[in-house]
C-alpha positions in Angstrom: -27.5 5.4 20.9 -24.5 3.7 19.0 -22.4 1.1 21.0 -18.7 1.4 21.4 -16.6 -1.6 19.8 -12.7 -1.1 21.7 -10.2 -2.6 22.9 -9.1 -2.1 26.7 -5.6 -3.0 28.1 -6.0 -6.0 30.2 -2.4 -7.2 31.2 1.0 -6.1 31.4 2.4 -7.7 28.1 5.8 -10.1 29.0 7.8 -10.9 25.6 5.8 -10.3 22.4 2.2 -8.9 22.9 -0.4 -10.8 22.3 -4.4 -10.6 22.0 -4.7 -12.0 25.6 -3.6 -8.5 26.3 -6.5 -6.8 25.0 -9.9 -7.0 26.5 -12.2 -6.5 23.6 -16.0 -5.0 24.3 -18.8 -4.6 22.2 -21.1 -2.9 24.9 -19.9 0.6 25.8 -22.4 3.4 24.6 -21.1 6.7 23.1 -20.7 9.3 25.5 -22.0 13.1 24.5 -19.9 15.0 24.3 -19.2 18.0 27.4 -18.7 21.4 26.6 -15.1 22.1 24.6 -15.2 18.4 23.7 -16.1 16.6 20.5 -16.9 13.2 19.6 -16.0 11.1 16.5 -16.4 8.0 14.4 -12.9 6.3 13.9 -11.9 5.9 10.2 -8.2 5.3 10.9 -6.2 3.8 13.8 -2.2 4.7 13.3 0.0 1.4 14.4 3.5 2.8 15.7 6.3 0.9 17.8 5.5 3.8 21.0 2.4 1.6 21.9 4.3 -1.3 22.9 5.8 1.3 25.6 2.7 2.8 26.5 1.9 -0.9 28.1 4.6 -1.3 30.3 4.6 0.0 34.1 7.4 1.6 33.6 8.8 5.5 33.8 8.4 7.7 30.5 7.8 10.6 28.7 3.4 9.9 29.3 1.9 7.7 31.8 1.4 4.3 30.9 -2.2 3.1 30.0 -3.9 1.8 32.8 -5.7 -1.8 33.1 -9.1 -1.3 31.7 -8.3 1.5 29.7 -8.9 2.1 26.2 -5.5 1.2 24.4 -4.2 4.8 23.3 -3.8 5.0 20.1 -3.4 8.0 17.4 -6.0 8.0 14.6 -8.6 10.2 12.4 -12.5 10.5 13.0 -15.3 12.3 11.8 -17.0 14.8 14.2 -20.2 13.5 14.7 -21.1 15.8 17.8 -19.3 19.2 19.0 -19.4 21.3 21.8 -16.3 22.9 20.5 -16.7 25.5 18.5 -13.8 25.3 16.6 -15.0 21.8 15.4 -18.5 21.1 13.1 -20.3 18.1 12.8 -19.2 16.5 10.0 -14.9 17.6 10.3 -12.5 15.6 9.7 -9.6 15.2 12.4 -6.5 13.6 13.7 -5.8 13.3 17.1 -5.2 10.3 20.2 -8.8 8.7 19.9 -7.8 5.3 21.0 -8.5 1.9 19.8 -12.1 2.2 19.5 -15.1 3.3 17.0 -16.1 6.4 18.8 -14.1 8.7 20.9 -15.1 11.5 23.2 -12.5 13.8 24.0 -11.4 17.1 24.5 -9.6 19.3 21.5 -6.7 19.7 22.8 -4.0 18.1 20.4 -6.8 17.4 18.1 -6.4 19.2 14.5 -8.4 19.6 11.4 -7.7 18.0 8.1 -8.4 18.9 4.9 -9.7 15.4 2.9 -8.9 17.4 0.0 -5.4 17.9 0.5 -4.3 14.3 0.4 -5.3 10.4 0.7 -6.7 10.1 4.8 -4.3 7.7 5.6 -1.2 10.2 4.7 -2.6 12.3 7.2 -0.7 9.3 9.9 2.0 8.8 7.5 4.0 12.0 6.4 1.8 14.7 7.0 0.8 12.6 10.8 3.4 11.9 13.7 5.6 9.7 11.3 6.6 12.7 9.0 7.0 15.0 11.4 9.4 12.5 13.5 11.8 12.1 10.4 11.6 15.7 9.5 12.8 17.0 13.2 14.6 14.4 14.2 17.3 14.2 10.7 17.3 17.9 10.4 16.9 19.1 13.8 18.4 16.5 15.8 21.2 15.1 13.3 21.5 18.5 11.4 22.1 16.2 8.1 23.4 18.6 5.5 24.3 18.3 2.1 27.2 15.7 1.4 26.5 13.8 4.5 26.5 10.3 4.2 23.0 9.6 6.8 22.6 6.1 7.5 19.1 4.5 8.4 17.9 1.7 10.4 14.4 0.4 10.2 14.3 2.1 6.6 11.3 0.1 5.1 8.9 1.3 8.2 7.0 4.3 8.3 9.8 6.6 9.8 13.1 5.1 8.2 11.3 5.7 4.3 10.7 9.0 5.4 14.1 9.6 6.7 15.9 8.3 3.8 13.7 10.3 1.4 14.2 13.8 3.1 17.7 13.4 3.3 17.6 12.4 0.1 16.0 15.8 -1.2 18.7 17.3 1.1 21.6 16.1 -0.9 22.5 13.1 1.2 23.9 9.9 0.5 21.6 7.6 1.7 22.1 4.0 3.2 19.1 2.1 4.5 19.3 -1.1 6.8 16.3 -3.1 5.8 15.0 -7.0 6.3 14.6 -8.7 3.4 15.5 -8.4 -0.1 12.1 -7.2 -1.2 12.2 -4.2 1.3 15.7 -3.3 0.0 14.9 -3.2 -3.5 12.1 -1.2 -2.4 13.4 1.7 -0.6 16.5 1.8 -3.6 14.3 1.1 -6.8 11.2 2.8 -5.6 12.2 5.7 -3.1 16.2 6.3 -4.1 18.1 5.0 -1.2 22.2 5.0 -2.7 22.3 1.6 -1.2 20.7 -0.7 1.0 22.0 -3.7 3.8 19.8 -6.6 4.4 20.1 -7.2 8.0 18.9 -10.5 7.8 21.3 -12.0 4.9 24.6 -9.9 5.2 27.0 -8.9 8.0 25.9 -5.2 8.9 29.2 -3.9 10.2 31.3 -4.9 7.0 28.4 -3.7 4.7 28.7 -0.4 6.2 32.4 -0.4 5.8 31.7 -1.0 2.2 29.1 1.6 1.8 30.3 4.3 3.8 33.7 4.0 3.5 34.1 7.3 5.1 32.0 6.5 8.1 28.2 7.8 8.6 27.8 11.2 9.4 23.9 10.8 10.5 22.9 7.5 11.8 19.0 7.3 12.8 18.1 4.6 14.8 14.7 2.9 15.1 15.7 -0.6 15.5 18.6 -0.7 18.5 20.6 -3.3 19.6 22.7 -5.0 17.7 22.5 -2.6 14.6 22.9 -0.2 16.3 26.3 -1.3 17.6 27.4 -2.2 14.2 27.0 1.3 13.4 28.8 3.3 16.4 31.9 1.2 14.6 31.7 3.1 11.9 31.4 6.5 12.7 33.0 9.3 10.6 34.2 12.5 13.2 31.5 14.6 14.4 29.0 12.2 13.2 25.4 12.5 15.2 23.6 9.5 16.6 19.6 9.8 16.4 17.8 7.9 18.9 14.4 7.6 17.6 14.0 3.8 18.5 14.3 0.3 19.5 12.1 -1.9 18.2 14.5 -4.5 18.3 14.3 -4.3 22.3 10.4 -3.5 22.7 9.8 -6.6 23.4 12.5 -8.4 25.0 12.0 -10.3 29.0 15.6 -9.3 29.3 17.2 -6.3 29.7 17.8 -3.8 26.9 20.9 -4.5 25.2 23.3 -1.1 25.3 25.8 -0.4 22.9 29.5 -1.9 24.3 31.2 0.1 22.4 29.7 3.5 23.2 33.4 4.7 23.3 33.4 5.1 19.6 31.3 8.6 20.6 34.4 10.0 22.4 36.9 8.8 19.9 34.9 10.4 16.8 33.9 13.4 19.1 30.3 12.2 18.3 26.9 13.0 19.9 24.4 10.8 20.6 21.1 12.2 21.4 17.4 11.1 21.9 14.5 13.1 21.4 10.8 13.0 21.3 8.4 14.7 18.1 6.6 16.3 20.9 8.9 18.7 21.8 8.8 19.9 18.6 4.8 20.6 18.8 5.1 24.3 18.0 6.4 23.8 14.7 4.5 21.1 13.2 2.6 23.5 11.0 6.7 23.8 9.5 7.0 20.4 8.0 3.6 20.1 7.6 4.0 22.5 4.6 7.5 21.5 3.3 6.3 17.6 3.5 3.7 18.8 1.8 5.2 20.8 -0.8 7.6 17.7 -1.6 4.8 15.5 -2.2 3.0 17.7 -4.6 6.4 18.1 -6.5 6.8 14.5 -6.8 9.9 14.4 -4.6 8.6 12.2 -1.7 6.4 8.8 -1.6 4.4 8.1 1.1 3.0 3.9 1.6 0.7 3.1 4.1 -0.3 -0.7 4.9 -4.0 -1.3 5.6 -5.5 -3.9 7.5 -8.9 -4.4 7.7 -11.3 -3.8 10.7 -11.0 -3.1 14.3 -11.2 -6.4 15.3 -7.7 -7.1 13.7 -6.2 -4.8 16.0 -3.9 -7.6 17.9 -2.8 -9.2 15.4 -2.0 -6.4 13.0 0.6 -4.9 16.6 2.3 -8.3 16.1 2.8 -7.5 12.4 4.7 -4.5 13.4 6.7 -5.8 15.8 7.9 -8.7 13.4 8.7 -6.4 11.0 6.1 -7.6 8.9 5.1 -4.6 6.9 6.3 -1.9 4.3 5.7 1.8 5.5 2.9 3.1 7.6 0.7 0.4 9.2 -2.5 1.5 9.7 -5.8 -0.2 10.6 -8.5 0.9 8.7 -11.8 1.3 11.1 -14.6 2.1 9.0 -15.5 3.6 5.3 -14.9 8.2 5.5 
């Protein structure tokens, strides 16, 4: 019987996570699986800002992992056993396997991929949670339309590229808030952003006075905080406020910092409104198709980036929450 390389949640992280977090263990065996469950080998693990959440003791939309629990994690595995029989040995799915080599689990929210249909890794990227968060949350949430000047925080992640892009392909103008002068030039040179603010090297509030002179229509926020202030200034009249995020604030040992000038809503008759990509469940099979359809006509890029081994797995969170990647960050488990 195989053993079970994972990682299990040993602490409460305070500040920044860190690998003294993680219990890693290298003698688990593989459970078979029960009737209507499945089991899998991990090829993928998908690295996303919710998890720094899921540690916390704390009220929210799921229940926090518990200590000694497998870090939950969404990812894709081969089916290696089934006693589904909507699953055969040898599928290919997506689905919240954890941090860990094998997985035995239950089908529900598990779903078939086709390998054929595009690179694995897209299948966590645009055609996964990520692409399915941008599409519902700009065009459900902030209705962006044609003409509307949407506005982006966090635009070199995962989401934020796939926000700009869409809105983009909806006849947006399209402002991304990035760190860095590489990820800027990125997201306008490579993906078509209209313009892009540097965070880290310019002041945000005047920059978005200079490029949306108007005021921002959509403003999708993954990043909180101070940017997010900066952009409730500069609201244009009806605009709509996505709350996707906060990365800025995941980690803080203080309080999360609120906007001070939430008055800006009332004075542009604005909305501000968070939602989750869960509650949109029922149609995923929607965007899966458009997303789809956009990246076989060349309209939309997707860029995942891959770090090595599940052994990585602490240090590669940290890289997300520093900011330190471009697009989807995904740990890569074993060869499909």
């Amino acid at each position: 019987m195989a053993v079970n390389h994972r990682f299990q949640l040993a602490a409460r992280p305070a500040g920044m996570v860190k690998r003294s977090d993680f219990t890693y263990s290298d003698d688990a065996t593989v459970d078979d699986p029960e009737e209507g469950e499945i089991t899998v080998k991990v090829l993928y693990i998908s690295l996303d800002p919710a998890m720094r959440g899921w540690m916390n003791e704390a009220k929210s939309y799921v229940p926090p992992v518990g200590i000694g629990e497998v870090m939950r994690a969404f990812g894709i595995g081969r089916v290696i056993a089934s006693k589904d029989s909507k699953f055969e040995v040898g599928d290919l799915a997506t689905g919240g396997f954890g941090v860990q080599e094998y997985a035995t689990s239950g089908t529900k929210g598990v779903t078939k991929i086709d390998p054929q249909g595009a690179p694995l890794p897209v299948y966590l990227s645009l055609l996964g949670m990520t692409g399915m968060t941008a599409y519902f949350g700009l065009l459900d949430v902030g209705l962006a339309k044609e003409g509307d000047t949407v506005v982006v925080s966090g635009a070199a992640g995962a989401t934020g590229m796939a926000v700009g892009q869409i809105a983009k392909i909806k006849g947006c103008r399209v402002v991304g808030i990035a760190g860095g002068k590489e990820k800027c030039d990125y997201i306008v040179d490579e993906l078509g952003f209209d313009a892009a603010i540097d965070y880290k090297g310019e002041d945000v509030k005047a920059a978005l006075r200079t490029h949306a002179p108007k005021g921002i229509d959509v403003y999708f926020d993954n990043v909180g905080g101070d940017i997010l202030e900066a952009a409730l200034s500069n609201l244009a009249r009806r605009a709509r406020v996505v709350v996707c995020g906060a990365i800025s604030q995941y980690n803080n040992t203080e309080p999360v910092k609120g906007p001070a000038n939430y008055l800006s809503l009332l004075v542009n008759r604005a909305r501000m409104e968070g939602f989750l990509v869960f509650d949109y469940a029922e149609r995923y099979d929607e965007a899966v198709r458009e997303i789809a359809g956009w990246i076989a006509a060349g309209k939309i890029k997707s860029r995942e980036d891959i770090v090595d081994g599940l052994e990585a797995f602490p240090d590669a969170l940290v890289k997300l929450f520093k900011g330190e990647n471009t697009g989807k960050l995904i740990l890569k488990v074993a060869e499909s």
